[in-house]
Every structure is written in structure tokens, then in C-alpha cells.
C-alpha positions in Angstrom: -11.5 38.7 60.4 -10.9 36.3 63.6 -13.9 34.1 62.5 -13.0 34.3 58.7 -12.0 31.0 57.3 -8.4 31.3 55.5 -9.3 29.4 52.3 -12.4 31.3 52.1 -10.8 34.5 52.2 -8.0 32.8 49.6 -10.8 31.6 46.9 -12.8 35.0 47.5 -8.9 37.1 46.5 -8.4 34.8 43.4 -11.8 34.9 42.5 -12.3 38.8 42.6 -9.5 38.7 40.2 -10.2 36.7 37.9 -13.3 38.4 37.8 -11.2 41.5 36.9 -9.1 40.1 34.3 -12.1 38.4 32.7 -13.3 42.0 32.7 -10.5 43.6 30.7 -10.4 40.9 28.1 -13.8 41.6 27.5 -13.1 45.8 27.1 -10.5 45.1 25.0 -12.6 42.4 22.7 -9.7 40.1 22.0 -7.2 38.0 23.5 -3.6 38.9 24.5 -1.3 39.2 21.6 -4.2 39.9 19.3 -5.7 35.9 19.9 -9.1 35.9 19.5 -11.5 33.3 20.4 -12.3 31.3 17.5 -12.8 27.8 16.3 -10.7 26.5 13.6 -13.5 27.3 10.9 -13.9 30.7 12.0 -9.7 31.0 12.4 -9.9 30.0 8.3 -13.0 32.3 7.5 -10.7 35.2 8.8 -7.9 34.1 7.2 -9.5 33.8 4.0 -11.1 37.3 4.2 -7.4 39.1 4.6 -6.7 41.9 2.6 -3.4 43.3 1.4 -3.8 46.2 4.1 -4.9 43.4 6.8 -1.2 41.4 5.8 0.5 44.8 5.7 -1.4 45.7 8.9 -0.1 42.1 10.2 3.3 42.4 9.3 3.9 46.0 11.0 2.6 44.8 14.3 4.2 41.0 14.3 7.2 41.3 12.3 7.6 39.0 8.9 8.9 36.2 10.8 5.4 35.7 13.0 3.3 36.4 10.0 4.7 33.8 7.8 4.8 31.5 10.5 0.8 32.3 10.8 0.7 31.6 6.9 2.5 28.5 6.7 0.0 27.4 9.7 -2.8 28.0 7.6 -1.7 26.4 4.3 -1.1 23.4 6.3 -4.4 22.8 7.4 -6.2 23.6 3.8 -5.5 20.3 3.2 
């Protein structure tokens, strides 16, 4: 460990978790808070393709407040 550059050993730590992290996100398939990775067509295709159960589904894991926040985002952009 004598001969071991500091920074080296520094990046190498930061790296190896970053690597984990990037691991989790991809177990868990989406984004904290439910974010996924999308472009802003593919953000409207999905919000297009909600259901009543998807709102209701929406609304019992956000709260009202966050979901009509998320619609009024929307409607803005459909422009």
C-alpha cells in the first residue's frame, strides 16, 4: 500500500461505487422516486397510455398534490 498512489486508490473507491449504484438502478429498472429514463416523447407516450387504475395507482403512492403537479406538466407541453 506504500507504493500505491493516493488518487489512484481515491478514483479506484469512487469508481467501485459507482459501479455498485449503477448496478442497483439497473435491478430495480427505474430511477429513484419512480423516474424513469425517457425522452420527452416517450415521457408523453406513457402519459397518454394511463389508465384509471395507473392514476389511482399514481395517486396512492405520490399523494394528489404530486400527481396533479405531473398533470398540469403534461397539459403544458401538449401544446
Amino acid at each position: 500500500m506504500k507504493d500505491e498512489n493516493l488518487l489512484t486508490r481515491a478514483l479506484q473507491i469512487n469508481s467501485d461505487f459507482f459501479i455498485s449504484v449503477d448496478k442497483k438502478f439497473k435491478q430495480m429498472g427505474k430511477m429513484p422516486y419512480g423516474q424513469v429514463k425517457a425522452t420527452p416523447k416517450e415521457q408523453r407516450e406513457e402519459f397518454n397510455k394511463l389508465t384509471p387504475q395507473d392514476m389511482q395507482e399514481l395517486i396512492q403512492k405520490h399523494g394528489p398534490e404530486a400527481v396533479n403537479e405531473y398533470i398540469r406538466k403534461m397539459m403544458q407541453g401538449e401544446k
